[in-house]
Structure formats: C-alpha cells, structure tokens
C-alpha positions as CSV (number, residue, x, y, z in Angstrom):
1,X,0.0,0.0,0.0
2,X,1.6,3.4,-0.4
3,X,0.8,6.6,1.3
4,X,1.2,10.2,0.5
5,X,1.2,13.1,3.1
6,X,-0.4,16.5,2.8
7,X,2.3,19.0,1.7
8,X,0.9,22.0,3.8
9,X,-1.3,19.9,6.7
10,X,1.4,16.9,7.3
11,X,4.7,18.5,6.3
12,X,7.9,17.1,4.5
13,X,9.2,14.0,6.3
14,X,7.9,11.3,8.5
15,X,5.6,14.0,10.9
16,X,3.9,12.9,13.4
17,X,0.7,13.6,11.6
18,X,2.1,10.9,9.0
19,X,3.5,8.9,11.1
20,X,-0.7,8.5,12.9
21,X,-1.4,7.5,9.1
22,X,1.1,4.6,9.1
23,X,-0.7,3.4,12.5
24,X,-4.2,3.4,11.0
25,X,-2.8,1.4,8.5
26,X,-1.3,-0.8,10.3
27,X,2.0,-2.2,8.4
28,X,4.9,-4.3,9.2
29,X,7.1,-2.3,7.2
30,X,7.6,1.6,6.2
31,X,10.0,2.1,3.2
32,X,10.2,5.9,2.9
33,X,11.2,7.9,-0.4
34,X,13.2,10.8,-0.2
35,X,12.3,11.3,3.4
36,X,13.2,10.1,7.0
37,X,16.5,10.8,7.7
38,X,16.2,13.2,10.0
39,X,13.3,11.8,11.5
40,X,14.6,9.9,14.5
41,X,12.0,10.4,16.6
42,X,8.9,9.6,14.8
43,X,10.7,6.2,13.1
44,X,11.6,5.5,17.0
45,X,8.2,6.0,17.6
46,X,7.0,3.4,14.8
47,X,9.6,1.0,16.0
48,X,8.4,1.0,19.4
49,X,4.8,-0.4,18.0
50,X,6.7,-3.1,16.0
51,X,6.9,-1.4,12.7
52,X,9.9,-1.6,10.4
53,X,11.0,1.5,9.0
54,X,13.7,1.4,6.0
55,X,14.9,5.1,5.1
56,X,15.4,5.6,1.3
57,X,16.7,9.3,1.1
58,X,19.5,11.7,-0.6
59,X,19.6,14.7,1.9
60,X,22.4,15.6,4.4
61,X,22.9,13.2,7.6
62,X,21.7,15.4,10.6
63,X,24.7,16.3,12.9
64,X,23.2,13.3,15.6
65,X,23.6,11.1,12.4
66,X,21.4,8.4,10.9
67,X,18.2,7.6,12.2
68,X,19.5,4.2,14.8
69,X,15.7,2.6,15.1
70,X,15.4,2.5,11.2
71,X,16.5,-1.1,10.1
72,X,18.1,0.0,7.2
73,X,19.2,2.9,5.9
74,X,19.7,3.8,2.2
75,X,21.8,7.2,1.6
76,X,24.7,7.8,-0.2
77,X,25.4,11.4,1.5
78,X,26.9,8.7,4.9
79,X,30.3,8.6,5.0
80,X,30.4,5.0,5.1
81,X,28.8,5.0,1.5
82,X,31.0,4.8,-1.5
83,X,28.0,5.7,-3.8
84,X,27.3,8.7,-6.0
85,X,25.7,11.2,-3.6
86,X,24.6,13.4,-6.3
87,X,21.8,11.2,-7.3
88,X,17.9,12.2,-6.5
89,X,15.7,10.5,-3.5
90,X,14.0,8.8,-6.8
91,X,17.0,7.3,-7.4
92,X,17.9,5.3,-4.1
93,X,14.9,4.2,-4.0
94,X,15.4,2.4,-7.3
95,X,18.4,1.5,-7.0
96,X,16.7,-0.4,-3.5
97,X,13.9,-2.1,-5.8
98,X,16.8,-3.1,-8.1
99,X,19.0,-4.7,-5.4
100,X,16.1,-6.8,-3.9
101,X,14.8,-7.9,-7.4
102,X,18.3,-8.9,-7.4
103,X,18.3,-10.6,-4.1
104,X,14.7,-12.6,-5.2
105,X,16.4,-13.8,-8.2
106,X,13.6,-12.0,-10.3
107,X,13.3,-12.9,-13.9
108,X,14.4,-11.4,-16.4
109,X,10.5,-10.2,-17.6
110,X,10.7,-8.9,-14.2
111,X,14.1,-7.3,-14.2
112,X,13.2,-5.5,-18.0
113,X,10.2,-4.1,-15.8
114,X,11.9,-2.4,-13.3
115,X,14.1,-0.9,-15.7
116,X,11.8,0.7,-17.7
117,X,10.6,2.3,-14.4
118,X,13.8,4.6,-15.2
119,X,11.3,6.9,-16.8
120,X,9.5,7.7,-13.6
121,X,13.2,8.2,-11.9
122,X,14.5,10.2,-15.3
123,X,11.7,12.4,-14.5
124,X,12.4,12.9,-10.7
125,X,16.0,13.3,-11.5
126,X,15.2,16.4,-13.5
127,X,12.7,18.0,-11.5
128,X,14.7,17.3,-8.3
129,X,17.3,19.7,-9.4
130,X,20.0,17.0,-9.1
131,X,23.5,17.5,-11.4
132,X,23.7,15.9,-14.7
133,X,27.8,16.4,-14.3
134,X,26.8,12.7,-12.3
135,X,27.7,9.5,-14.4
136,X,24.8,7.8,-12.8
137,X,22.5,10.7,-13.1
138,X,23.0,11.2,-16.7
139,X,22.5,7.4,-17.4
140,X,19.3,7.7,-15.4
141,X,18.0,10.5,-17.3
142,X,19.4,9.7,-20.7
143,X,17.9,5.8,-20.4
144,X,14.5,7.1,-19.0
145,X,14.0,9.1,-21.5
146,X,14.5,6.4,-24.2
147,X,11.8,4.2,-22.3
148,X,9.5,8.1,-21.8
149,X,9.8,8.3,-25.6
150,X,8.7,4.7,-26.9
151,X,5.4,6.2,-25.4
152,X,4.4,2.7,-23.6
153,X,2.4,4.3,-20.4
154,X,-0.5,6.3,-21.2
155,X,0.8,8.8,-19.5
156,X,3.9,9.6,-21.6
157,X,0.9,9.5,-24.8
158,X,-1.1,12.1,-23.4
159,X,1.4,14.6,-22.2
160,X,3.4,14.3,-25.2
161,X,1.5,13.3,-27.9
162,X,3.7,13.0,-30.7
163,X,6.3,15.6,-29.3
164,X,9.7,13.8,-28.5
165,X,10.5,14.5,-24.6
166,X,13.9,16.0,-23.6
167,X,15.3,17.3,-20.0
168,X,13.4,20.6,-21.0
169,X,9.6,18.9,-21.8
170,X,10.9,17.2,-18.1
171,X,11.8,20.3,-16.3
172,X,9.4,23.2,-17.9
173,X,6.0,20.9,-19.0
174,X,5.9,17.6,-17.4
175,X,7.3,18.0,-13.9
176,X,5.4,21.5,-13.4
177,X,2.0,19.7,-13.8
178,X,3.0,16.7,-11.8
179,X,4.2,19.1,-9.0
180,X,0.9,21.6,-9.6
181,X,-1.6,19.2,-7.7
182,X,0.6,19.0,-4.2
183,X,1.7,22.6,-4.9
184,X,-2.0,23.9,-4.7
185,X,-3.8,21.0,-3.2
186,X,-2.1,19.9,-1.1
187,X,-2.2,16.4,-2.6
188,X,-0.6,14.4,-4.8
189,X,-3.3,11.6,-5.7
190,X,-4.3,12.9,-9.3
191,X,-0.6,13.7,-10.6
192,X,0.2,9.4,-9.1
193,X,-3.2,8.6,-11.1
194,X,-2.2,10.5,-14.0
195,X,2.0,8.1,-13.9
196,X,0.4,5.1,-13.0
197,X,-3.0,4.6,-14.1
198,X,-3.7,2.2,-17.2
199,X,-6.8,4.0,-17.9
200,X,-6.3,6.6,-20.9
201,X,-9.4,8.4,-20.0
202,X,-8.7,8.7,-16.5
203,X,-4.5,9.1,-17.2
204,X,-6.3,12.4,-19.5
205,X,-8.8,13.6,-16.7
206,X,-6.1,13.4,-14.4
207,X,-3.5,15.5,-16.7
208,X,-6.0,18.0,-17.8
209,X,-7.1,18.7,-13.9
210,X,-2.9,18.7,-13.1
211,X,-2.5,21.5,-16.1
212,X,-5.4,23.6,-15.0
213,X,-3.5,23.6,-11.4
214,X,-0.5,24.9,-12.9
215,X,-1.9,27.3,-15.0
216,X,-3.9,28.4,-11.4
217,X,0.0,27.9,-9.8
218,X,1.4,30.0,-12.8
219,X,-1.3,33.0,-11.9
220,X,-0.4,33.0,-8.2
221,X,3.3,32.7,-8.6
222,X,3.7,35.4,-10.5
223,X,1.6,37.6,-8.3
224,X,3.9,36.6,-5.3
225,X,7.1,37.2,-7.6
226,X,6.0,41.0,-8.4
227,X,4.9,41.6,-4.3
228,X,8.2,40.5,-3.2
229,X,10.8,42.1,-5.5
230,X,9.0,45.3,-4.5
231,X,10.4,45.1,-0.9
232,X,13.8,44.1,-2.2
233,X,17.0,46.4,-2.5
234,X,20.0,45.2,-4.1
235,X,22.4,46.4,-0.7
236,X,21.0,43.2,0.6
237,X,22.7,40.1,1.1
238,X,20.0,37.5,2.0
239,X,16.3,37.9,1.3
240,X,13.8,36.5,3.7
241,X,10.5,37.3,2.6
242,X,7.8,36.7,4.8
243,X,3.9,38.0,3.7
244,X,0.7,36.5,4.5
245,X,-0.4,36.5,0.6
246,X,2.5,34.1,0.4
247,X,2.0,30.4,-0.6
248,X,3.8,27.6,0.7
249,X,3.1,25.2,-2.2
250,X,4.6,27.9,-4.1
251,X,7.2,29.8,-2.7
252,X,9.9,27.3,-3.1
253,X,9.8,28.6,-7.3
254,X,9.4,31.9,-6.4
255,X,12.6,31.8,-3.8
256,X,14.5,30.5,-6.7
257,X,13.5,33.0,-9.5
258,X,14.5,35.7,-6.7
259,X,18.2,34.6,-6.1
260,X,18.4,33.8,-9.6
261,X,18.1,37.3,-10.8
262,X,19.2,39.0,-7.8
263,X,22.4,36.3,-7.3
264,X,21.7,36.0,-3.4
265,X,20.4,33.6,-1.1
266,X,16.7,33.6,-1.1
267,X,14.0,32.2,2.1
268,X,10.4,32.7,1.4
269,X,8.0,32.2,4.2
270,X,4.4,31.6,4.5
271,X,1.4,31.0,6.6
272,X,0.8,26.7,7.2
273,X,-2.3,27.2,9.8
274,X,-1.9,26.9,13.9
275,X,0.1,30.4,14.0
276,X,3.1,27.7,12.2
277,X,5.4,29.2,9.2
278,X,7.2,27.2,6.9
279,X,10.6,28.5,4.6
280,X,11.4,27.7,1.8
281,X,15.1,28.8,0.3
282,X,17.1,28.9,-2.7
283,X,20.7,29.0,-2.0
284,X,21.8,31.6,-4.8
285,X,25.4,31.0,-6.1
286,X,27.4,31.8,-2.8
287,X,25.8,30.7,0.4
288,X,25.6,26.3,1.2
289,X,22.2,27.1,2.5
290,X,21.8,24.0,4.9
291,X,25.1,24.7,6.9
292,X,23.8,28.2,6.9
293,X,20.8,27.0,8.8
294,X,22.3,24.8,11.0
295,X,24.9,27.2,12.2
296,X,22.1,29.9,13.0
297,X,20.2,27.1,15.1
298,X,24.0,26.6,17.0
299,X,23.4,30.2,17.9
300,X,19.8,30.8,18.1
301,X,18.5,27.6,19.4
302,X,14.7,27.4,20.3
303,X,13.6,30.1,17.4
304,X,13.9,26.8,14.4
305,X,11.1,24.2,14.9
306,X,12.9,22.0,12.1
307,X,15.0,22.7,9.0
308,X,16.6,20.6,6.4
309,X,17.8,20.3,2.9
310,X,20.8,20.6,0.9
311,X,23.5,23.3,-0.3
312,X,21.1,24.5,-2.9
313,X,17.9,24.4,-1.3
314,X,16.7,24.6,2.3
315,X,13.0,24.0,4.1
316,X,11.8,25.3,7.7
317,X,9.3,25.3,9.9
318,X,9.0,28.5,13.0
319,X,6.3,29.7,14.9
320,X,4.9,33.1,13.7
321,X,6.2,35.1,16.7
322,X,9.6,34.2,15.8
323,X,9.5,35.5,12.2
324,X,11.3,38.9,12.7
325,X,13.5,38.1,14.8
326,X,15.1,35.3,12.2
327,X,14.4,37.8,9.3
328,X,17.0,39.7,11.4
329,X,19.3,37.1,12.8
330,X,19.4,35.1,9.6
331,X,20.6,37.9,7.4
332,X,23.1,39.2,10.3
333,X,24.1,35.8,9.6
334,X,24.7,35.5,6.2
335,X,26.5,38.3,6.0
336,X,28.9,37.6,8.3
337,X,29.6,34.5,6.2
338,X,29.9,36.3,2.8
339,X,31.7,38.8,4.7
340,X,35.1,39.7,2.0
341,X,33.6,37.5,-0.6
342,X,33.0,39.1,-3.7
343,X,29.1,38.0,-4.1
344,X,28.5,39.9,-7.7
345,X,26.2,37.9,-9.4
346,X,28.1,36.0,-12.8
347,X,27.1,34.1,-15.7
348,X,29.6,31.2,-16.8
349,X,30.3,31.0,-20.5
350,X,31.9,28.7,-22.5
351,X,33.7,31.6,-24.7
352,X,33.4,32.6,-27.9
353,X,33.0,30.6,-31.1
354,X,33.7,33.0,-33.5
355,X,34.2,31.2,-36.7
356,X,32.8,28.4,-36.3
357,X,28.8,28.8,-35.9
358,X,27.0,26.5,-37.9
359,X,25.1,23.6,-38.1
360,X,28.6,20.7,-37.5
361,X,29.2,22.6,-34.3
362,X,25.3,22.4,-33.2
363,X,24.9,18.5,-33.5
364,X,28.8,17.9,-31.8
365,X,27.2,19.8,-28.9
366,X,24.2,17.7,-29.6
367,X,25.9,14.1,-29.5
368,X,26.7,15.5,-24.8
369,X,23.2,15.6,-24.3
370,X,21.6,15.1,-21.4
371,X,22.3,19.0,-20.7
372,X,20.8,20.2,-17.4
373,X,21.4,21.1,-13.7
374,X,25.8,21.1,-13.1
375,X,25.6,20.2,-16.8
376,X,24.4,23.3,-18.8
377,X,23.3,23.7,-22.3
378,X,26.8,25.3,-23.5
379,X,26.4,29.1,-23.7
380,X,28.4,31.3,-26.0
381,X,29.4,35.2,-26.0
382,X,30.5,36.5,-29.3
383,X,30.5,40.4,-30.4
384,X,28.2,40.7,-33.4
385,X,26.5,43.3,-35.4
386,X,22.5,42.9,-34.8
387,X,20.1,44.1,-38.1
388,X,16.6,42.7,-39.7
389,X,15.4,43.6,-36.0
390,X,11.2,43.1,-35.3
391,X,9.3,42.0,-32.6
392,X,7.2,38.6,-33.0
393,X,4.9,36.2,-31.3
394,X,1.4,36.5,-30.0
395,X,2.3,38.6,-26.9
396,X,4.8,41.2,-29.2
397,X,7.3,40.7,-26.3
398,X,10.3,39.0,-28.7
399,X,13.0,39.7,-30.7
400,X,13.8,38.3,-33.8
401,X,17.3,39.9,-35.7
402,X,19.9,38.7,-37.6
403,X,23.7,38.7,-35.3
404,X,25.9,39.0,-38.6
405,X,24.7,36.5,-40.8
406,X,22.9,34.1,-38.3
407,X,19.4,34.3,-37.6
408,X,18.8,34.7,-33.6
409,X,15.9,34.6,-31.7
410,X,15.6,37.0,-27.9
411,X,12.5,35.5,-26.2
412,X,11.3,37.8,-23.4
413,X,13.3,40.5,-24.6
414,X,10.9,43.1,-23.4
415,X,9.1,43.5,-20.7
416,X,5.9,45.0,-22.3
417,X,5.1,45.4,-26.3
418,X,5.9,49.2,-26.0
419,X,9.4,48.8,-23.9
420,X,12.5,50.2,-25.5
421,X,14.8,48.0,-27.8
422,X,18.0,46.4,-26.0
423,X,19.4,46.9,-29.3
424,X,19.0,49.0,-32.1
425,X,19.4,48.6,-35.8
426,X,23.4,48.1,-37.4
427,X,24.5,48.5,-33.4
428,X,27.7,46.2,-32.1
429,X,26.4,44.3,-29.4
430,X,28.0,41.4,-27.0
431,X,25.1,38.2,-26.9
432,X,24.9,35.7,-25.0
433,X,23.3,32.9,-26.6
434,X,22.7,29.1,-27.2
435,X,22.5,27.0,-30.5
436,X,19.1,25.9,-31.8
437,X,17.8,23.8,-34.6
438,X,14.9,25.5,-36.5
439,X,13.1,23.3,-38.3
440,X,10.5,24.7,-41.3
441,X,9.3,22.9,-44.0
442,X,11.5,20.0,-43.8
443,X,14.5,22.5,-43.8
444,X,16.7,22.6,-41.1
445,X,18.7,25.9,-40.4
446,X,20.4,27.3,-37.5
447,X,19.0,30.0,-35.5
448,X,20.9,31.3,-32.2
449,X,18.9,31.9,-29.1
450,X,19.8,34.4,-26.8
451,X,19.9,34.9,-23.6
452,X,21.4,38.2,-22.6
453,X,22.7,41.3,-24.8
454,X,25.0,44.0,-23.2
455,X,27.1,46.6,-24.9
456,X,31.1,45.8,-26.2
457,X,33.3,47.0,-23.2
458,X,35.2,50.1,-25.0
C-alpha cells in the first residue's frame, strides 16, 4: 500500500501527523522515499509499536547522524557509502527495488520491468534539481528518457502526444503539472493517477485537472514574484521574505527566481495554519544554504522548529512570533559569512565561437546531451553586429534579428510590447546565446537563441 502526506497539513518527512497515518494502516514495514532521515523520533516511535522503518533518502545526515531505530538505511550522502551522492531520493529508492529484485532472483521479464521504471526516476531526476555532471544521473535521465519516448504508459501519450521529450519537456512541462496538484492541493493523488493509471481516460482527466492547477500555480506565482521584489534592494545580502499572501506550495519557485536574478540567497515564508510558518530557500550562487541554517540554530537555538535540505535548497518550519526576529538574525548571519567575498552575481560562459557557428558545431554539442542542472546547455558570448530587427509572437514581447549572418531569436526581450529595444538597428552588441535547430518545411537551419545582450566593453 503506499501513502502520501499533505504537503501543507502533514509536512515534508515522517511528521507525526504521518506517522498516525502509518498506524491506521497498520504495516509491518515503512519504506520511505526521499524522506526520514532526519526523522529519529517519529521512526523511534514506529519501532516501538513493532513497525519496520527502511529510510530511502538523498539529503544531508543530521549532525546526531542516521536515524538508529530505522532497520536500514539507504543514503549515499553517509560517509560509510561509497556511492554517488549526487543522485535524487527517486534514485535510491530504485536502485533499493533493483537490489532486492536482485536478491529474489527476479526474472528477467521482471528485471526489464523495473528498468523501464527509469522513466519515472529520469523524471524525478530532473525536476529534483539534481546534477547531470553525475555519471549515474546522466545514465538515469538519458535511459528514461528512451523508455519516456517509446510512449508505452499512457501517460507519456497524453502529455506528449507526438512531441519527443527531452530534459526541457521534463523540467518546464511535465514536472510542473505533476508538481501543480501537491503545490496547490495539497495532494498528490491525481498527478500518481495521472504516472500510474492504465486508464487513458482517467490518465487524461487526471493531466488536464494537473494543467489547469498549474496554470492556477502559474497565476499565483507570478503575483507573489512581483509583491516581493517590491520590498527588495540590491544592498542586501539574504532575502527573507515573509507576507501573508505568500503560498507555501509555491514559494519554493518563487525563492528560486529571486536569487536567480538577484544572485543571493533567497528564504520565502508563508502561513501553514496553527500560527506555524514554513521557509522555503534557494541557495543563490554563494551561500551552502543548509550549513547556513544549521549554524544559526547553533546560535539561536529554540527560534527553528525544524529545517533541512541541501546546499542548494533549504526547508523550515518556525512559529509566527519568531519571524522577525530570524528575518534579522538570519541575514546578520549570512553576511557575516559572505563577509570579504566578492558576491557579484556572474554568468559562466563557454567563450566565444567565432568562426565556427554553424550547423557541424550544433549536432557535436548535440551528440553531450543530457544538458541540465551542473551540466548546462553550452552558452556562447560573441560580439556581433545585430540588423533585420522586429518584434514577433502573440504577446509582441520578442525579438527576432539577424547577429551577422545568423538568424537569432531573444524570447522575453521586453518587458511590455511598448518597452525600449535592448538593441537598435546596425549596433555592435555582446550576446549571450545558445544554439538551436529551426526546423520549417522539412528544412533545417540554425537560428541562435539568446539569452542576454550587453554593450562591447570600449
């Protein structure tokens, strides 16, 4: 039997609110995924009633270490593991299935089963913001999404029709949607119904209810976004952002959007119910965002009801009282640690390629796919002259232009249809930008993407 908790009502872990679900049950055994390692207490508590808990996670061992009433435990960040500890809860927990089909001398029907399960784990992968500069994590997503594209779940046919998935349709369409139901819900029934379910109609009811929540997600997000980079000034070093329009499905995306563009650490806090708050932070490019919490509750013990996470991203749970006085403590924090570091925000590149843009160059890049988190689509920075500029698309908010003699494409390049130009007509500009394969009329040309313009230094 499996069970799901409440995101907002039961929390992230083995809570004790889930933890009264796994009584009412009633099992012999509890295998977590991508939980329970810092849930002592509550898998204690489970042991003391005579039920087996096995911890299948990826996050950080808690200073007091591994869980000792858990009968196993399964996570390559121990010190005792030899593993890759860069791979996704999704994975141990398949890698687990894997080693007992082993152990059970499964067939080899059986075996071919389980590893076409790798498309449920390729997606995880992805949307877990895990690196693809992993061996195992590239073979993980690069296999799943062979087994995703042969289109044998019903899922995989209705999402993507006749489109061919890659770690973008996993990361911008698919994992969105699946996410939107817990995100605003609370619940992550329909998005399960919608990966397991043999049922095309009910694998299409369930995808077109899990769109319509992330189109409702989309809405709210970007209402949050706008009400919190109002309050923020660019002499900070941390943002903690705490409002009670704030959602706490939600904030996680919008914490990431605001270190991304602001290049520092980023905790978003909302309202849960009971006068509770829960945080959830991006770690920006500077900060290892777990330590960070870890060393405040050395300091400030008794404000933190619990925390966890990872150098990249961070969760928390305080009581509403205590929410200015770790807006304050926190950032005195963080800027102690950053304190001599220079924290401008920077974009990696990987140089220019001057002569040698063309379509050879765009399928040698092609043949290192997966590209993705730790493992970047490569990005290039030439200086090129920009003409043939017009805005296109529906919403009049892009650029297309040619940069010399290559057609290029600047999606989002204005804010609204009546903004200024970032550049103008016959001007020398420095781009930013990735190769792409434009594909018309069974012709296939290259077309450059960009992602940033600025001006040639002088």
């Amino acid at each position: 039997m499996r069970l799901t908790g409440h995101r907002v009502k039961d929390g992230y872990g083995l809570t004790e609110s889930v933890s009264e679900k796994i009584f009412g049950l009633n099992p012999n055994l509890v295998i977590t995924a991508d939980a329970g390692i810092s849930d002592e207490q509550m898998i204690e508590k489970l042991s003391d009633a005579g039920i087996d808990v096995i911890v299948t996670d990826h996050h950080l061992i808690p200073v007091e270490g591994i869980p000792k009433a858990a009968v196993a435990v399964i996570d390559p960040q121990q010190e005792i593991c030899s593993y890759d500890s860069k791979i996704a809860g999704c994975g141990v927990a398949w890698l687990l299935m894997t080693a007992v089909a082993q152990k059970l001398c499964a067939t080899q029907e059986q075996k071919q089963v389980l590893h076409q399960m790798l498309d449920y784990v390729a997606l995880g992968t992805v949307a877990d913001l895990v690196s693809l500069d992993s061996v195992t994590n590239r073979y993980f997503v690069k296999k799943g999404l062979e087994f995703m594209n042969q289109k044998r779940r019903p899922c995989w046919q209705i999402a993507l029709n006749e489109k061919i998935a890659g770690v973008g349709d996993l990361g911008f369409q698919i994992g969105p949607r699946v996410n939107a139901s817990s995100r605003m819900t609370g619940r992550a029934d329909t998005a399960i119904d919608f990966l397991i379910s043999e049922d095309p109609d009910q694998v299409t009811c369930s995808y077109e209810f899990l769109d319509q929540q992330n189109r409702k997600r989309q809405s709210i997000e970007n209402k949050i976004l706008t009400e919190a980079q109002k309050s923020v000034t660019r002499k900070e070093s941390v943002i903690v952002y705490y409002s009670a329009e704030n959602h706490a499905g939600i904030q996680g995306i919008v914490a990431g959007k605001l270190a991304e563009e602001y290049g520092i650490p980023c905790i978003m806090l909302a309202d849960v119910g009971n006068d509770i708050v829960a945080g959830s932070g991006r770690a920006g490019q500077f900060l290892h965002l777990k330590d960070a919490l870890a060393t405040f509750n050395e300091k400030h013990p008794g404000i933190l009801m619990s925390y966890g996470g990872h150098k990249a991203a961070a969760g928390l749970k305080l009581h509403k009282n205590h929410v200015e006085i770790f807006q304050h403590k926190f950032c005195e924090l963080v800027r102690q640690q950053l304190k001599g570091q220079d924290i401008t925000p920077y974009k990696s590149t990987d140089g220019a390629l001057n002569g040698f843009i063309n379509l050879e160059t765009y399928f040698q890049i092609e043949k290192l796919k997966p590209f993705g988190m730790g493992f970047p689509t490569p990005l290039f920075y030439d200086e090129m002259i920009a003409t043939r500029i017009r805005v296109i698309g529906r919403t009049r908010n892009h650029l297309s232009m040619m940069l010399d003699n290559h057609k290029a494409v600047f999606f989002n390049a204005l804010e609204t249809p009546d903004s200024p130009w970032p550049v103008n007509e016959g001007e020398s500009i420095c781009a930013l930008y990735t190769l792409n394969l434009n594909e018309w009329m069974g012709q296939k040309n290259l077309q450059l993407i960009i992602r940033e313009i600025t001006k040639p230094e002088q």
